[in-house]
C-alpha positions in Angstrom: -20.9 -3.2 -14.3 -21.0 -2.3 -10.8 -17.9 -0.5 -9.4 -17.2 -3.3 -6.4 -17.6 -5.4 -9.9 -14.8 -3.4 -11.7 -12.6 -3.3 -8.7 -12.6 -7.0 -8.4 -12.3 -7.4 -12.3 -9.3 -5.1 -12.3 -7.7 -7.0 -9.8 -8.2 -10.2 -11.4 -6.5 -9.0 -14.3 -3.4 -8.1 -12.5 -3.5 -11.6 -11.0 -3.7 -13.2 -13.9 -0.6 -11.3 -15.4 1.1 -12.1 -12.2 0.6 -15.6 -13.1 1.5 -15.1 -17.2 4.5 -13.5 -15.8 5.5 -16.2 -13.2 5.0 -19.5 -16.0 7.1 -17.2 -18.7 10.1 -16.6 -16.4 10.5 -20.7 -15.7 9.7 -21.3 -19.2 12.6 -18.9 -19.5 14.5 -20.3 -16.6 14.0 -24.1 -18.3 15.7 -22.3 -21.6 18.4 -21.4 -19.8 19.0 -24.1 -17.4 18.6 -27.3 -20.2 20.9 -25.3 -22.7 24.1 -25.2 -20.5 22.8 -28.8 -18.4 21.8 -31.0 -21.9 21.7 -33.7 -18.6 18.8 -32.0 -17.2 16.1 -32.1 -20.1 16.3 -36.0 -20.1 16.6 -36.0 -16.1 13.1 -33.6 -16.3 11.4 -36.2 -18.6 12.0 -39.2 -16.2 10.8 -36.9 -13.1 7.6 -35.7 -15.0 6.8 -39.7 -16.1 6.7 -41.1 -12.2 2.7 -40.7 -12.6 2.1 -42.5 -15.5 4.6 -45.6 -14.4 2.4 -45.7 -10.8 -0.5 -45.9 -12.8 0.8 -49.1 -15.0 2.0 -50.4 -11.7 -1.1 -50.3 -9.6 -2.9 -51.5 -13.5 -0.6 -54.2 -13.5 -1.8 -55.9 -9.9 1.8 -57.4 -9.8 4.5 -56.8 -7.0 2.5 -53.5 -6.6 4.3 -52.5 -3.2 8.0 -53.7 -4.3 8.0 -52.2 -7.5 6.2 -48.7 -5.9 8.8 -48.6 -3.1 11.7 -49.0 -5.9 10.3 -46.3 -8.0 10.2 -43.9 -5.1 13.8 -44.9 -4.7 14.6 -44.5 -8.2 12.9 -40.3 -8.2 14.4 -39.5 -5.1 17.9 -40.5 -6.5 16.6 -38.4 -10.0 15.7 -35.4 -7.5 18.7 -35.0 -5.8 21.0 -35.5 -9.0 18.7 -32.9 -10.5 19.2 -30.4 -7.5 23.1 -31.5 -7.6 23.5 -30.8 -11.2 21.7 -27.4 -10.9 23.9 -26.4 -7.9 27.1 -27.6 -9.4 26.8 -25.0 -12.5 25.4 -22.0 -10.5 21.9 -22.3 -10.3 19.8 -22.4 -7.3 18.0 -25.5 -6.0 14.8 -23.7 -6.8 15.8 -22.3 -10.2 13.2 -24.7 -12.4 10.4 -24.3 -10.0 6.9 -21.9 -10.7 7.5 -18.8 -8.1 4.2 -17.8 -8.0 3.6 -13.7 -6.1 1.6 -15.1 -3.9 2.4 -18.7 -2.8 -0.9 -18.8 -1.0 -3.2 -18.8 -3.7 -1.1 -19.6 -6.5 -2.3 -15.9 -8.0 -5.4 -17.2 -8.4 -7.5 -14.8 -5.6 -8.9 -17.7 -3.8 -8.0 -20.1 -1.0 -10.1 -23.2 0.0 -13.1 -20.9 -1.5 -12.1 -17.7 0.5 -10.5 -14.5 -1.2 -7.0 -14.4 -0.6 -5.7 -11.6 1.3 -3.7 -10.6 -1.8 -6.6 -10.4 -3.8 -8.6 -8.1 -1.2 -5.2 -5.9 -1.4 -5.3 -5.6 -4.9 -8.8 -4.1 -4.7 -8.2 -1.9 -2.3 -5.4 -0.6 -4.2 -7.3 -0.4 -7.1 -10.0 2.2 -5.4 -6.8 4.2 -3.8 -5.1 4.6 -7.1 -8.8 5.9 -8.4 -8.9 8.2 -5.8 -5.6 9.6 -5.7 -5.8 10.1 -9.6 -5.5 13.7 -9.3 -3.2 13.5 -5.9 0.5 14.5 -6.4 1.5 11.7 -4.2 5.0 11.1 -6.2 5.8 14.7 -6.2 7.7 14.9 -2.4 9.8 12.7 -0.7 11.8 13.6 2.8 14.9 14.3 0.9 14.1 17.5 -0.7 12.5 19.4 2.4 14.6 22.0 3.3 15.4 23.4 6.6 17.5 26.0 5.7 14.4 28.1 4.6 13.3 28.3 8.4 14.6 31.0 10.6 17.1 29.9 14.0 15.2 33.3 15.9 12.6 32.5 18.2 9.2 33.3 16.8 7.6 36.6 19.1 4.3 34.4 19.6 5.8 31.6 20.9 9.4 32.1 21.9 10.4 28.7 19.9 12.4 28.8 17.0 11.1 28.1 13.8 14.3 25.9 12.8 14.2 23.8 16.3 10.4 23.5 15.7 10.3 22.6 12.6 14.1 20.1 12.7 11.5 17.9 15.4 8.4 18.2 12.8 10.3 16.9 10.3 12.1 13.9 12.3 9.1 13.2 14.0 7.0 12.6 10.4 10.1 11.4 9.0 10.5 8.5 11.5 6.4 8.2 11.7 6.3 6.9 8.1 9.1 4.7 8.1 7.9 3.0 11.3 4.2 2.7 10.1 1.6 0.0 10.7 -2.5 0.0 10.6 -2.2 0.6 14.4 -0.3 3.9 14.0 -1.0 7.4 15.9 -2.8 9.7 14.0 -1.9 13.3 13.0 -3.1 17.0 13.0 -0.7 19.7 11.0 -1.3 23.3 12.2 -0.2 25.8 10.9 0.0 29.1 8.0 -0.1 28.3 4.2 3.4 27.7 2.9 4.8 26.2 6.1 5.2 22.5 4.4 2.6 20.8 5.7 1.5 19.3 2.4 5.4 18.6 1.9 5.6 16.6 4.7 1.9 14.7 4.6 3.2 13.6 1.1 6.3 12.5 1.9 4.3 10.8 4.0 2.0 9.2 1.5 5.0 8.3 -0.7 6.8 6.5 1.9 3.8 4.4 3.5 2.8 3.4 -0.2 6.4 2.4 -1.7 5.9 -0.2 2.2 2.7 -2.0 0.5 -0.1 0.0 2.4 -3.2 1.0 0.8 -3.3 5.1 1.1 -5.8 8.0 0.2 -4.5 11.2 -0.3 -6.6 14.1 -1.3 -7.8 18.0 -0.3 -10.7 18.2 1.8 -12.6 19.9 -0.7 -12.0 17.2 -3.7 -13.1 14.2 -1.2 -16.2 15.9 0.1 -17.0 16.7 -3.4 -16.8 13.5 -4.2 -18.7 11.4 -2.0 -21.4 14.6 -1.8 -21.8 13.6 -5.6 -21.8 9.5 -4.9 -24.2 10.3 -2.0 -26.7 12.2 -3.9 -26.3 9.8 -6.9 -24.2 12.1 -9.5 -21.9 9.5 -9.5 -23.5 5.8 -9.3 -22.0 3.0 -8.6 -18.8 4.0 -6.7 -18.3 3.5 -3.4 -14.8 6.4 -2.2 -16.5 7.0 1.3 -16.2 3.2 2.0 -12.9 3.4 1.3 -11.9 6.4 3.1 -13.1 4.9 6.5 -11.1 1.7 5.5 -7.5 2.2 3.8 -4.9 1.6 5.9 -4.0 5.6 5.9 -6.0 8.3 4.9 -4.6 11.9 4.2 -7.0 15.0 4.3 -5.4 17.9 3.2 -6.6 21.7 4.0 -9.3 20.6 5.9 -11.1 24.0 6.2 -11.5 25.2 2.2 -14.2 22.7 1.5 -17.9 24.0 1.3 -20.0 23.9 4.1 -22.8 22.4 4.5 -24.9 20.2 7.0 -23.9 16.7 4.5 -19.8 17.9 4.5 -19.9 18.8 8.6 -21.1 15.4 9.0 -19.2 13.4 7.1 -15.9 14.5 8.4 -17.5 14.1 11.6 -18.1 10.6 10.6 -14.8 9.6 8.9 -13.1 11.1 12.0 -15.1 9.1 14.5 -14.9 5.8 12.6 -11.6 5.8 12.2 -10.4 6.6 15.6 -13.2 3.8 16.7 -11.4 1.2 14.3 -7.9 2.5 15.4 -6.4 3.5 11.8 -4.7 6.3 11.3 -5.7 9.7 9.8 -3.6 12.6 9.2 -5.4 15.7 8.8 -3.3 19.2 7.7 -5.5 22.4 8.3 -4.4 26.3 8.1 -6.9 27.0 11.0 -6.0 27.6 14.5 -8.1 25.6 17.5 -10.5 28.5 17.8 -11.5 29.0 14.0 -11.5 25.3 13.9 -14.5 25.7 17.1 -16.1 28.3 15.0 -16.0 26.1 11.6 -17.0 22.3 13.3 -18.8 21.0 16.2 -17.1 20.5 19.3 -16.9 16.9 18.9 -15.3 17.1 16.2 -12.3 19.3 17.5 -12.4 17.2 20.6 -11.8 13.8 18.8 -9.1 16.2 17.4 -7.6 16.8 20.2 -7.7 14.0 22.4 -7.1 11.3 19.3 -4.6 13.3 17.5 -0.8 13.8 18.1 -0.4 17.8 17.3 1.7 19.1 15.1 1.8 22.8 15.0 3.9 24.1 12.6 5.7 27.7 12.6 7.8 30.2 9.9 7.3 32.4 7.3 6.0 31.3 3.9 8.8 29.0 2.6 7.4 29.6 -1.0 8.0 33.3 -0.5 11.8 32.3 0.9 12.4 30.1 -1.7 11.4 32.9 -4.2 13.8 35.3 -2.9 16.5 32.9 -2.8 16.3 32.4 -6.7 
């Protein structure tokens, strides 16, 4: 089985569940309802039968419009005592009804013949949670970063403190993931090991996922490994660089350690490019400063960088070191 194949195949199993899921909670819901309204059972009966008296009507041949315009008297009367009944002993008018997850499709994946959207999300979060198998994605959240641990002096490179710098870093990410959509701007972190930028980017992650979004998170180095193997066919059938130039939000952390080579120079070249092109947003977190980064990548790269990127430039001492002294 192809990987698209087991993609698809994993996501049809989740709708089908979905479904399973929706038909035992009315099944439930019927339990419940018919046990405390005895009324309701019999009332359910007479509303299920309306098909098989039109059919003895229209067999019949005999008053056929008189006797079908008294029968759709009769079940809109049955209807409304049936909603009434419900209402009057605390249910809602929609209590007995099949709430399917996806109202579109019915959970089934398809629509007139066309895949429902929920079904294309599905597989796309299918190929993100293969991705970000390894990632630590649950690990950080904007709650636990710490301010404290950076200093209120201004930093002798700069003249900006640490605290101030880093208090608009954190509101600016902070406020970035809450307020995210497919059309968001993307990021570049700068900045010394130890100065939160993987914090923050998976605070990030956490927060744009728990909204519904489909996100890749993952070091440079593990994602280039990856798709170098894919590409070279180590590993057949899969398909990650696809989906890292398509998920709503992709994360590439410590760009900089992987191994360089001519395939890995052009294929952050290329995810870079194609993203900004397609207008989804990348964040990108990096311990090198503009001039190693010139050194390390072509100057298109850096100057997609640049000009497509909001900066973020990050400044303080080690905050592992801090936090270790403050033990």
């Amino acid at each position: 089985m192809s990987y698209r194949s087991e993609l698809y195949k994993k996501a049809l199993e989740e709708l089908e569940d979905r479904r399973s899921k929706a038909v035992l909670e009315q099944a439930e819901n019927r339990s419940l309802a018919f046990s405390k309204i005895p009324e309701l059972e019999a009332l359910s009966r007479e509303i299920s039968s309306v098909g098989t008296k039109l059919y003895r009507i229209y067999e019949s041949r005999e008053n056929v419009a008189q006797r079908v315009e008294e029968l759709s008297r009769e079940n809109m009367k049955q209807n409304e005592r049936f909603e009434r009944l419900l209402t009057e002993n605390g249910f809602a008018p929609d209590f007995l009804e099949l709430k399917y997850f996806c109202p579109k499709c019915r959970d089934t994946g398809f629509v007139n013949g066309e895949q429902c959207e929920c079904l294309k999300a599905l597989v796309k979060k299918e190929a993100s949670l293969r991705l970000n198998f390894t990632s630590p994605v649950t690990l950080s959240d904007f709650d636990s970063f710490r301010l404290s641990y950076y200093d209120e002096k201004p930093d002798p490179k700069t003249g900006v403190s640490p605290l101030s710098r880093m208090k608009a870093i954190f509101e600016y990410c902070r406020d970035w993931a809450n307020y995210f959509s497919r059309s968001s701007k993307s990021i570049l972190m700068q900045g010394k090991t130890g100065l939160g930028k993987t914090h923050l980017s998976l605070a990030i992650a956490r927060c744009v996922i728990e909204q519904g979004y489909d996100v890749v998170y993952g070091s440079v180095f593990n994602l280039m490994s990856r798709i170098e193997q894919e590409h070279f066919g180590k590993k057949e059938n899969e398909d990650s660089y696809e989906h890292l130039l398509n998920c709503d939000l992709l994360i590439l952390d410590d760009l900089g350690t992987e191994f360089s080579s001519g395939f890995t120079k052009k294929a952050i070249y290329s995810i870079i490019n194609t993203r900004l092109l397609a207008q989804l947003p990348t964040i990108i977190s990096t311990n090198l400063s503009m001039e190693e980064m010139l050194e390390t990548y072509s100057d298109r790269v850096v100057s997609r960088l640049l000009n497509g990127y909001d900066r973020l430039v990050f400044l303080g001492r080690d905050i592992r070191f801090e936090k270790r002294k403050k033990q």
